[in-house]
C-alpha angles and dihedrals in degrees: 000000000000111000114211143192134207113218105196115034102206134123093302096048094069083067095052097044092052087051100045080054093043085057092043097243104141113237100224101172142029125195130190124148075215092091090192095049093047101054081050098057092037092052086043090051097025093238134136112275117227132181097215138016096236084058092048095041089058102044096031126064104205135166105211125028105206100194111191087163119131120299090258095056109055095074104060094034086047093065092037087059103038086041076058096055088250120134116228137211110190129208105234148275082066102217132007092238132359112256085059088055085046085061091058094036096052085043091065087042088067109027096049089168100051125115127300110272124184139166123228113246091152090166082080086073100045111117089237087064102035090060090047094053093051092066101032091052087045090050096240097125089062123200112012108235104181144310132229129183133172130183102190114179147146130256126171133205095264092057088064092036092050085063110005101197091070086075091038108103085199082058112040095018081232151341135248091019097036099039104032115358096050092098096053091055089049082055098047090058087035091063098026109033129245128335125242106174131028122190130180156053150319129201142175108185104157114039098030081120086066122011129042099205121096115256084180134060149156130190143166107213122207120216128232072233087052081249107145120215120185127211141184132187146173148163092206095092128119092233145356119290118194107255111261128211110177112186118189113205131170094262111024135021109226125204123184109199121127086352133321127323109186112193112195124205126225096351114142094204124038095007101161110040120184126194112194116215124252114260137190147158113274143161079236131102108266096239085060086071119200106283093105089091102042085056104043083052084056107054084043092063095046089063100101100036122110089231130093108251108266096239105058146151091274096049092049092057087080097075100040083061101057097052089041092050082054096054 
């Protein structure tokens, strides 16, 4: 059995921790430098609770380090744990700027057999994503037109004043892109390659009084293919709207939302197919879906294996740039 630990005991570890349980794996140790937050989670997950990493990773022997702290904090916690022998998985963005994610890169450079590490784009495994990659990777979609996604949802002061770092560029390294759109644009790139050009702009109308981090933005991506995608995002809203990816192809228009409409051209038979999303009961909030679990699975079972985990730090670059290209 792999015993774990949770550094960072705040809303997201709850989900973690119910998916390291759901694979069997035994939470030993909890750390937050909250006291109060990390007596909560420990006494939730019957761990040992622990005040700072440095303090858990010489008294505990564990296998995997899940780290779900602030932005500003994975880095350095990353390369504590894998100097340890202990293998990470890190909650995304992966760093809060880049040069923090070029510490960790240039680590494994030159480290190559040093511990797993992974970061967590659960959204990869989402049902939704799964049953587009099959026939776009077959060809059946045709010639890519064009993308657009939104995530349009609401936050109020006292989000940002309930954990302040959250609205503390020096912290998070930003808000909307870097706190709750930073899958979508995982996805964007997922679906349509790499991104060469980013144009666009950054806002923050409502809380400039409080925070410094945008909770608004718009942005044309430009495609490694020379394909364009659009987005627009904000936290301004007056409720939570599910998270939209329109994809226009030669032969059919996809939209993930709620799952996967596929809206075949010209077929004579099936023309419109729809995937629902998985669902289950969780401690998470509900726009989080339920992916968490399949991909922490997954990295569990890549433990043993000679290769790097898919979804690594590398892979997970991709994303940071393009918000930071934003800002």
């Amino acid at each position: 059995m792999f015993k774990a630990a949770i550094v960072g005991c705040g809303d997201v570890s709850i989900v973690y921790a119910e998916a390291i349980a759901a694979l069997g794996a035994e939470i030993v140790a909890v750390a937050d430098l909250d006291h109060a937050a990390a007596l909560k989670l420990a006494q939730k997950t019957q761990a040992t609770a622990y005040f700072s990493l440095q303090e858990l990773l010489a008294q505990e022997t564990i296998d995997v380090l899940h780290i779900t702290t602030p932005h500003d904090q994975h880095i350095d916690l990353a390369l504590m744990a894998l100097k340890a022998g202990v293998h990470v998985l890190v909650e995304n963005p992966l760093a809060n700027e880049l040069d923090q994610a070029q510490r960790l890169l240039d680590y494994l450079k030159e480290n190559p057999q040093a511990p797993k590490i992974g970061v967590c784009f659960q959204n990869r495994y989402n049902v939704s994503s799964v049953e587009l990659r099959r026939p776009l990777e077959e060809g059946e979609l045709g010639e890519i037109r064009g993308a657009y996604a939104s995530v349009v949802w609401t936050r109020t002061s006292d989000y940002y004043s309930a954990k302040p770092w959250r609205g503390q560029q020096i912290r998070s390294g930003g808000g909307l892109l870097m706190n709750q759109a930073i899958h979508t644009l995982d996805l964007l790139q997922w679906f349509l390659g790499p991104v060469t050009k980013v144009r666009g702009e950054v806002s923050t109308d409502k809380y400039g009084e409080i925070i410094d981090v945008e909770h608004s933005a718009h942005a044309f991506f430009t495609h490694e293919s020379g394909i364009s995608s659009s987005f627009y995002g904000t936290l301004a809203n007056s409720r939570h709207r599910s998270v939209e990816i329109e994809l226009d192809w030669e032969n059919a228009l996809v939209k993930l939302k709620d799952g996967l409409t596929v809206t075949w051209i010209n077929r004579a038979e099936s023309q419109v197919e729809h995937y629902p999303e998985r669902t289950q009961n969780s401690a998470g909030r509900t726009y989080w879906g339920v992916s968490h679990e399949l991909l922490i699975r997954d990295f569990y079972g890549h433990l043993d294996s000679a290769k790097p985990f898919w979804i690594g730090p590398q892979e997970a670059l991709a994303s940071l740039r393009m918000a930071k290209a934003l800002y």
